[in-house]
NUBAGU-222535 format. One line per field, with one value per residue: x, y, z of N, C-alpha, C, O in turn; residue in three letters. Coordinates in steps of 0.05 Angstrom, whole numbers, plus 32768, in hexadecimal, padded with zeros to 4 digits. Example, Ala and Ser with C-alpha at 12.3 -4.5 7.8 and 13.67 -1.06 7.14 Angstrom:
<badrens>
n.east: 8108,8101 $
n.north: 7F8E,7FD3 $
n.up: 809C,808E $
ca.east: 80F6,8111 $
ca.north: 7FA6,7FEB $
ca.up: 809C,808F $
c.east: 8108,8102 $
c.north: 7FBE,8001 $
c.up: 809C,809D $
o.east: 811D,810C $
o.north: 7FBE,8017 $
o.up: 80A9,80A1 $
res: ALA,SER $
</badrens>
This chain:
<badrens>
n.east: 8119,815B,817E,8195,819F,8179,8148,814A,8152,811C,80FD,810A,80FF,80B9,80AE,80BB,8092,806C,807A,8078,8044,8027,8031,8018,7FDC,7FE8,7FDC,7F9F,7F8A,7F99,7F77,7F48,7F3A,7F22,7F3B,7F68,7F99,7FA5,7FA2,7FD7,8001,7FFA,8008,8041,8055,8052,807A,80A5,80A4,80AC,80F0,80F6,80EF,8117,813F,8133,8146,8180,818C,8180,81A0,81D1,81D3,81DC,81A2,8171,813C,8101,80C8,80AC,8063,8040,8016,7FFC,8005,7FE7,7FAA,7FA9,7FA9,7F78,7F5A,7F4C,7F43,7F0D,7EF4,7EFB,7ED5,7E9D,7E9B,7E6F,7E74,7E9F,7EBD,7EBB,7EDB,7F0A,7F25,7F21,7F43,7F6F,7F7C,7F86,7FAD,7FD3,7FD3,7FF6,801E,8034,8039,8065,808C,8097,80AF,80D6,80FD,8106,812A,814C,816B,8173,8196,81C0,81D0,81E6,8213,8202,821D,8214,81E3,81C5,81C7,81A1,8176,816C,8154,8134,8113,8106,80EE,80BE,80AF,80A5,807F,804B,804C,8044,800B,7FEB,7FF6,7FD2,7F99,7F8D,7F8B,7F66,7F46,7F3E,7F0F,7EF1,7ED4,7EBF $
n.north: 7E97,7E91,7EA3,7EC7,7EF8,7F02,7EFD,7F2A,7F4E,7F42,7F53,7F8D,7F9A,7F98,7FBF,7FE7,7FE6,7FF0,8020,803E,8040,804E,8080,8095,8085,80A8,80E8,80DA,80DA,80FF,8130,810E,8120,8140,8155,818C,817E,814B,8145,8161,8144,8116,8130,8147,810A,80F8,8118,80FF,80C7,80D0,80D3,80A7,8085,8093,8084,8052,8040,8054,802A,7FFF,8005,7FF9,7FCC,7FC3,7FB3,7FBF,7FF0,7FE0,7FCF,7F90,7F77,7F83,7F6C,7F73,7FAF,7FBF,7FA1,7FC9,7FFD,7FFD,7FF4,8025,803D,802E,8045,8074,806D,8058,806E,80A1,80D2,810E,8107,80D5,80C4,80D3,80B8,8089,8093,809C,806C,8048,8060,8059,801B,8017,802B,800E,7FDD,7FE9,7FFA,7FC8,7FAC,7FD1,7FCD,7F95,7F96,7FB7,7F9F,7F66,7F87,7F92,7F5F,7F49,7F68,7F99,7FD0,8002,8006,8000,8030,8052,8033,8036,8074,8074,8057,8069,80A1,8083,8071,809D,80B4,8095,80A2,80DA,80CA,80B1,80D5,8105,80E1,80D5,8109,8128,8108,80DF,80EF,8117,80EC,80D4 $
n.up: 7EDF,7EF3,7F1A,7F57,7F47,7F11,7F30,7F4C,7F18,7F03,7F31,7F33,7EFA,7F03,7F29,7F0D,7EDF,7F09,7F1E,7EEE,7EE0,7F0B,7F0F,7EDB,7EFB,7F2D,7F1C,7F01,7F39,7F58,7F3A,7F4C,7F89,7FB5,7FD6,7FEB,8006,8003,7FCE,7FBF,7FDA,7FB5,7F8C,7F90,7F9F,7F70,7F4B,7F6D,7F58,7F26,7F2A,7F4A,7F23,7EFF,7F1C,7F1F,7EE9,7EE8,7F03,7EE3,7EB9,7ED2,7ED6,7EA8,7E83,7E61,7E66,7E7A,7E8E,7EAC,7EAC,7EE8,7F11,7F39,7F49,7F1E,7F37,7F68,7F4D,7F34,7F57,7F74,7F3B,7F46,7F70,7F5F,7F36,7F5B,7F85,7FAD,7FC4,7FCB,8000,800E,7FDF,7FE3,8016,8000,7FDC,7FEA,8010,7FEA,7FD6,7FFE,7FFE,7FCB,7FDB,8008,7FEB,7FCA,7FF1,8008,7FDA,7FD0,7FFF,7FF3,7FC8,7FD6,8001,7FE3,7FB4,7FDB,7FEC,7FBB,7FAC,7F90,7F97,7F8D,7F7D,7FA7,7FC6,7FAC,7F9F,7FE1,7FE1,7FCC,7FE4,8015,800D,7FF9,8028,8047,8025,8039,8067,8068,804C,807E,80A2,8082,8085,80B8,80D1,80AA,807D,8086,80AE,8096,8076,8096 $
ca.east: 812C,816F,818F,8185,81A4,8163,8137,8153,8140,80FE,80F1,8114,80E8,80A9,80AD,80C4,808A,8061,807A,806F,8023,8024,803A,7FFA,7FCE,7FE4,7FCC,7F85,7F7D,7F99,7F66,7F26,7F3B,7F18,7F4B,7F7A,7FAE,7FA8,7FB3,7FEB,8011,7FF3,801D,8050,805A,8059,808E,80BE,80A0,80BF,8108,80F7,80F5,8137,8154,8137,8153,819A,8190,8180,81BE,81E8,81CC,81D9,8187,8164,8128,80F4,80C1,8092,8041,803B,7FF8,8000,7FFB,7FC7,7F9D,7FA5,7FA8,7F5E,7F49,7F52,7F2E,7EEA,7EF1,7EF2,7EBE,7E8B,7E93,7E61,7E7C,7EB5,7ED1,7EC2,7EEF,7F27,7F26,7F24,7F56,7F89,7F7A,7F91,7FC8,7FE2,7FD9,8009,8041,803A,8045,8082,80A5,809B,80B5,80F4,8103,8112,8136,8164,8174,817E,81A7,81D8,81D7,81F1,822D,81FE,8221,8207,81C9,81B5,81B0,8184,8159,815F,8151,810B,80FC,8105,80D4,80A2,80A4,809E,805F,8041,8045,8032,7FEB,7FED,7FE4,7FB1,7F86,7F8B,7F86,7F47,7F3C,7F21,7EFF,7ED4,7ECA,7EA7 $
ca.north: 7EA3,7E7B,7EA9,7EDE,7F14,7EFA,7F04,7F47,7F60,7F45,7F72,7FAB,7F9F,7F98,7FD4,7FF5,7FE3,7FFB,8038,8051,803C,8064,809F,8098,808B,80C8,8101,80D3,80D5,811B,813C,8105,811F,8154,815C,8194,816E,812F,8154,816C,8127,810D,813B,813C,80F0,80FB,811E,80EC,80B6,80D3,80D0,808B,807A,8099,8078,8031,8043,8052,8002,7FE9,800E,7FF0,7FAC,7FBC,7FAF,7FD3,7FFE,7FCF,7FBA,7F7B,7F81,7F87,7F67,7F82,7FC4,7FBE,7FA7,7FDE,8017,7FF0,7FF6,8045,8049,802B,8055,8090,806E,804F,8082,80C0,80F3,8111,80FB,80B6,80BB,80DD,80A4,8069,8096,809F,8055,8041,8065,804C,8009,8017,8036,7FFB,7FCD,7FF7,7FFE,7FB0,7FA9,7FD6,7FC3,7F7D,7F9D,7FC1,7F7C,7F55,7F90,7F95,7F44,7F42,7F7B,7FA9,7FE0,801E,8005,8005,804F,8063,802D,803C,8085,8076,8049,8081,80B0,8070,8075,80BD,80B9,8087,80A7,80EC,80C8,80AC,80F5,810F,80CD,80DC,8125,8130,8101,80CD,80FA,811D,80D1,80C4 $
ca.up: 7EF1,7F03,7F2E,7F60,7F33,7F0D,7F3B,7F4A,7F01,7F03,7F3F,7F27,7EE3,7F11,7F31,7EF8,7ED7,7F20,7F21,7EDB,7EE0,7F2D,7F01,7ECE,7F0F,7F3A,7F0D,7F0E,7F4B,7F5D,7F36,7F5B,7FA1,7FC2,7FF4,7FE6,8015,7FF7,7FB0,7FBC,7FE0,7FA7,7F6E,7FA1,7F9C,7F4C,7F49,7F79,7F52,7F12,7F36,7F51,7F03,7EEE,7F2E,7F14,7ECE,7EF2,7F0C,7ECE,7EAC,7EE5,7ED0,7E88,7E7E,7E50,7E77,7E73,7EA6,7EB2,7EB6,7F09,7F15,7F58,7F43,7F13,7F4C,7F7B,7F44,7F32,7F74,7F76,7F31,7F4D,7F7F,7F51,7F2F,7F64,7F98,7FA1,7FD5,7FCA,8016,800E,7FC8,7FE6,8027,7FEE,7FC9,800A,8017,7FD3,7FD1,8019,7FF6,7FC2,7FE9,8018,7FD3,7FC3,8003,800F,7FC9,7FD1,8016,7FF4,7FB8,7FE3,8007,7FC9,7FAA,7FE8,7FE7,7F9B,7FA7,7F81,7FAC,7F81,7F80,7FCA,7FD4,7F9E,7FB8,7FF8,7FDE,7FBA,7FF7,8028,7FFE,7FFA,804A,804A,801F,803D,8085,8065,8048,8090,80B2,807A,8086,80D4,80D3,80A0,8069,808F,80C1,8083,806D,80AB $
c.east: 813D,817B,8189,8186,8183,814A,812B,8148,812C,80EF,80F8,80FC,80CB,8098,80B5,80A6,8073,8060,8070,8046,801C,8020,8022,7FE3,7FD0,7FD5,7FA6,7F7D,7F85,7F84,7F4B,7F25,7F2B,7F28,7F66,7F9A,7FB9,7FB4,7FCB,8002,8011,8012,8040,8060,8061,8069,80AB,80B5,80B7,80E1,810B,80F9,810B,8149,8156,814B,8176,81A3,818D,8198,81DB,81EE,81D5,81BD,8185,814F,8112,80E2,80AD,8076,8047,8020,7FEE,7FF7,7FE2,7FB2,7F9A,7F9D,7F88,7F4E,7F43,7F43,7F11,7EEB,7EEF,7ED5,7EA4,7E82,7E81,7E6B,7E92,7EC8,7ED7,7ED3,7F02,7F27,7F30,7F41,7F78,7F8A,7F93,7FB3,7FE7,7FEB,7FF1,8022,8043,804A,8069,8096,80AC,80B5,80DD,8103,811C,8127,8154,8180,8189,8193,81C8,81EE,81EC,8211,821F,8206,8212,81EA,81B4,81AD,819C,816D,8153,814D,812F,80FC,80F0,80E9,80BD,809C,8095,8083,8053,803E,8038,8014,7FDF,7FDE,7FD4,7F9D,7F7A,7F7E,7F70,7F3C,7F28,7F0A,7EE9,7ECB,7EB5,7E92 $
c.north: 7E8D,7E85,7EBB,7EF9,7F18,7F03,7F19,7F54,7F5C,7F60,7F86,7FAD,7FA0,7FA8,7FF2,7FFF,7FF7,801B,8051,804A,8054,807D,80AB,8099,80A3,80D7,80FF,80E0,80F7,8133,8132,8110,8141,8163,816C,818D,8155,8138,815A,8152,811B,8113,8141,8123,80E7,80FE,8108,80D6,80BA,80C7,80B6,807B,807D,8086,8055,802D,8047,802E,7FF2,7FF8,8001,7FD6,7FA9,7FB3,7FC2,7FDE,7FF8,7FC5,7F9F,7F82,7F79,7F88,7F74,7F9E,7FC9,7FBD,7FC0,7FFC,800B,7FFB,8018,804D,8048,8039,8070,8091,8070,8065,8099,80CA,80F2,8109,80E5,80B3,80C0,80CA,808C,8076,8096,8078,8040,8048,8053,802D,8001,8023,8022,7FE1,7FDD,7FF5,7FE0,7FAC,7FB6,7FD4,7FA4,7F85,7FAB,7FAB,7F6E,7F6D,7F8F,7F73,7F3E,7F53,7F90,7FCB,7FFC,801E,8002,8024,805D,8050,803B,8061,8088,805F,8058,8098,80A0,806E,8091,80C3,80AB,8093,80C6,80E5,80BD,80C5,8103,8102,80D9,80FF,8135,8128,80EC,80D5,8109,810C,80D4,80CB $
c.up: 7EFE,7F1F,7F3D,7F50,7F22,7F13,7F40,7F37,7EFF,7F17,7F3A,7F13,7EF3,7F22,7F28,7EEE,7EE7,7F1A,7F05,7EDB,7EFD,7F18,7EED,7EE5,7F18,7F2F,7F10,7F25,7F5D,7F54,7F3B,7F75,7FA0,7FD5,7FE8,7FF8,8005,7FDC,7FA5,7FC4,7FCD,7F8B,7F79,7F97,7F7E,7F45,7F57,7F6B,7F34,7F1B,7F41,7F34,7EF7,7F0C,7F22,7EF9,7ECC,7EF5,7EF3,7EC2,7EB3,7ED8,7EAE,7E7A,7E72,7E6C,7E6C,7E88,7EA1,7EB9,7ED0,7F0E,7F31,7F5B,7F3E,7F2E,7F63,7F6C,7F3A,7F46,7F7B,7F5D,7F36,7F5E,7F79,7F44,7F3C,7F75,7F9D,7FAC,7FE2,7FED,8019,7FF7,7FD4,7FFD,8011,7FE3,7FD8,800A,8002,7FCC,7FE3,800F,7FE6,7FD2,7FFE,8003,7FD8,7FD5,800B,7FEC,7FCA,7FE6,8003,7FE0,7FC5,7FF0,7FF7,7FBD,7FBF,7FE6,7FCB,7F9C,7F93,7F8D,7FA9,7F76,7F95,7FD5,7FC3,7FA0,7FCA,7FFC,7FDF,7FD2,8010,801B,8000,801A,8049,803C,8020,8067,807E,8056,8062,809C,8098,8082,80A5,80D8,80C9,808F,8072,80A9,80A9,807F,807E,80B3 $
o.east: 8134,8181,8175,8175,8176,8139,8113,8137,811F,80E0,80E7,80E8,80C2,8080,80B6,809E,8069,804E,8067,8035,800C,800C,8019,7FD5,7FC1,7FBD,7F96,7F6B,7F74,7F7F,7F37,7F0F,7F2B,7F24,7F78,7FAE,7FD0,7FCB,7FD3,8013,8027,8023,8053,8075,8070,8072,80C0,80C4,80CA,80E9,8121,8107,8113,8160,8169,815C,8184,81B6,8198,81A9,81F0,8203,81D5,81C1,8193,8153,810A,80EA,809E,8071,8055,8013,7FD7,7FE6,7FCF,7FAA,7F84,7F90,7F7D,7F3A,7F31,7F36,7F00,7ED4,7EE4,7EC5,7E94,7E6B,7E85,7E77,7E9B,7EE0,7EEC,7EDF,7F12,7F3D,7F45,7F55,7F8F,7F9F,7FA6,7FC6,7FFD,8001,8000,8039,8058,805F,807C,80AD,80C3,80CD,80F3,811A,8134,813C,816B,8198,81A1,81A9,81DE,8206,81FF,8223,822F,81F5,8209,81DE,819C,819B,818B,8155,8140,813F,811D,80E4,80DA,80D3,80A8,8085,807D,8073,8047,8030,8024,8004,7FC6,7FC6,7FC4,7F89,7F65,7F69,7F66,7F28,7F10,7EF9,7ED1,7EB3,7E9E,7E85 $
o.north: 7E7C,7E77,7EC7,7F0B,7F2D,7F0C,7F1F,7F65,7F70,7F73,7F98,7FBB,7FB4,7FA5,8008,8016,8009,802A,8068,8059,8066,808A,80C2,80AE,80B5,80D6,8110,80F0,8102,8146,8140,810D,8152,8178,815F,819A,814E,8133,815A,814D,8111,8106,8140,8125,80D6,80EE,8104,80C6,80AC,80B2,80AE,8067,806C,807E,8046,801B,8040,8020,7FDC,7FE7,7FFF,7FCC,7F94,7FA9,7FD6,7FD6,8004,7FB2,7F9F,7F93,7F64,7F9D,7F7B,7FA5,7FD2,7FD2,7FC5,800E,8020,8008,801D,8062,8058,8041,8080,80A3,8081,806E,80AA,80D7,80E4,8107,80DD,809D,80AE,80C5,807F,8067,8091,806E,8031,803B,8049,8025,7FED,801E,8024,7FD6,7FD9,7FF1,7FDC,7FA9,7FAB,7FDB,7F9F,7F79,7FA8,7FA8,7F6A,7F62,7F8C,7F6F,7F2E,7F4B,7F9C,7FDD,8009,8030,8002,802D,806E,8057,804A,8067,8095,8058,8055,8099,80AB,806A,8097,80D4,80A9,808B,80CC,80F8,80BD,80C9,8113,8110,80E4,8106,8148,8135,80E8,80C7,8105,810F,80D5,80BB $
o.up: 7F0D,7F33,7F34,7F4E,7F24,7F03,7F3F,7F3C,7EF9,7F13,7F3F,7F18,7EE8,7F29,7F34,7EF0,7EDB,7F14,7F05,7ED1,7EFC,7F15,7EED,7EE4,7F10,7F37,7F1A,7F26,7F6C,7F63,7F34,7F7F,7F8E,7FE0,7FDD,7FF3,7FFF,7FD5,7F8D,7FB3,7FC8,7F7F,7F69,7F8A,7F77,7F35,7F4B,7F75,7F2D,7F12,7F43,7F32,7EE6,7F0A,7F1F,7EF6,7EB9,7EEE,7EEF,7EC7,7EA7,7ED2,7EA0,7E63,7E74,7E82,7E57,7E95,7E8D,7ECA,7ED1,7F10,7F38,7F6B,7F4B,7F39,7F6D,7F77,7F3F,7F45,7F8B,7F60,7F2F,7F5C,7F87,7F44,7F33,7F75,7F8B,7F9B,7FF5,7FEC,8021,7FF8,7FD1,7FF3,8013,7FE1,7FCF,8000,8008,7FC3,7FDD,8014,7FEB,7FCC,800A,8008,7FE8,7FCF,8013,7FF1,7FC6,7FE2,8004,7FE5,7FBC,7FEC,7FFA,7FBC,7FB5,7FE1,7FCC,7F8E,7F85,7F8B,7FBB,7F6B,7F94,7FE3,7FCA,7FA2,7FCC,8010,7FE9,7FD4,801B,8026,8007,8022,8049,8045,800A,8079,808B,8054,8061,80A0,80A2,8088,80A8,80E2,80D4,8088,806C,80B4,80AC,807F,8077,80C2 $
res: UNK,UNK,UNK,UNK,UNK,UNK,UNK,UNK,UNK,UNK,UNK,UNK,UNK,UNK,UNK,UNK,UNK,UNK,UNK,UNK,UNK,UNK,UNK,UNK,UNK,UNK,UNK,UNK,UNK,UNK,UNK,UNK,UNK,UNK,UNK,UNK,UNK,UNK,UNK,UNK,UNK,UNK,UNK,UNK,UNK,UNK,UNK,UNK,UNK,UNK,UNK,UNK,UNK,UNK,UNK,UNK,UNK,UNK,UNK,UNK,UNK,UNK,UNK,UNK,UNK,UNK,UNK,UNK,UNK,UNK,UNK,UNK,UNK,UNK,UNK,UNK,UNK,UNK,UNK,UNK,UNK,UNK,UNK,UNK,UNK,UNK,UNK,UNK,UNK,UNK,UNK,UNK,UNK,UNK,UNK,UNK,UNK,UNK,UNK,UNK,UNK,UNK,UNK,UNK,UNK,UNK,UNK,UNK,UNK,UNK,UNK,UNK,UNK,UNK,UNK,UNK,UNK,UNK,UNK,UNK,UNK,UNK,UNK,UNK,UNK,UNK,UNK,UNK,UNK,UNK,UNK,UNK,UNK,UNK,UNK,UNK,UNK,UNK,UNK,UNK,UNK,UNK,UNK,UNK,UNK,UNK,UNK,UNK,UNK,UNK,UNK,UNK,UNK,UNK,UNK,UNK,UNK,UNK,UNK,UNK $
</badrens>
C-alpha cells in the first residue's frame, strides 16, 4: 500500500470480506439462542447485513474494483469466539449471554471500522461514498444499542 486511496481498498476489501462471513455466522447463531428477542435482532441484523454488502459492492464499483475482499483475521476471531460458545456452553442462558456478548463484539469491530472508512472516504473526495457508509454505520449503532437493551433487560439477567 503506497497511497491512502490504497489503504482505503484494503479496508473496504476487509470489511467486505467481514461482512460476508457475519452473514454465514448470523443464521448459526440465530438458531443457538434461546432467547426469542435475541433471535429475532439476530435475523434482523441479517437482513441489513445483506444491504451493507450491496452498499460495499456500490464502493467497489465506484472504485472500478472488482468485489473482492481480504481474509479479516479480526473477524475470524470473534466469529470463533461465538462458536465455542455454541460449543462449550451448557445452559441455554449462559449461550445466549456469550452469544449477545459476541455479537456486541462484532458490531463494536464494524462501527470502529466504518467510522474510519467514512473519514478516509470524505478525506479522498469519495463524495458518494460517505452516505452509504454513513448509512451501514448508522444500522451498526442501531444494532449494537438494540443488543445493549436485550443484554440489560433479560439476557444477562437469565445468565445470572
Amino acid at each position: 500500500m503506497k497511497t491512502m486511496d490504497d489503504l482505503f481498498l484494503h479496508l473496504v476489501k476487509d470489511i467486505y470480506y467481514a461482512e460476508k462471513q457475519i452473514l454465514k455466522a448470523l443464521p448459526k447463531m440465530a438458531k443457538a439462542t434461546d432467547s426469542a428477542e435475541l433471535k429475532k435482532a439476530f435475523e434482523q441484523h441479517m437482513k441489513e447485513t445483506e444491504g451493507q454488502v450491496e452498499r460495499l459492492e456500490q464502493i467497489f464499483d465506484m472504485l472500478g474494483k472488482a468485489h473482492r475482499g481480504e481474509k479479516c483475521e479480526a473477524i475470524q476471531g470473534l466469529i470463533e469466539e461465538s462458536e465455542e460458545v455454541m460449543k462449550d456452553a451448557d445452559e441455554a442462558s449462559v449461550i445466549d449471554a456469550g452469544l449477545l456478548a459476541s455479537a456486541q463484539a462484532v458490531e463494536h469491530y464494524e462501527i470502529a471500522r466504518y467510522g474510519t472508512l467514512k473519514a478516509w472516504a470524505a478525506q479522498l473526495g469519495l463524495k458518494d461514498a460517505v452516505p452509504l457508509i454513513e448509512k451501514t454505520l448508522e444500522q451498526e449503532k442501531a444494532a449494537d444499542k438494540l443488543l445493549s437493551e436485550i443484554a440489560l433487560s433479560s439476557v444477562n439477567k437469565k445468565a445470572a
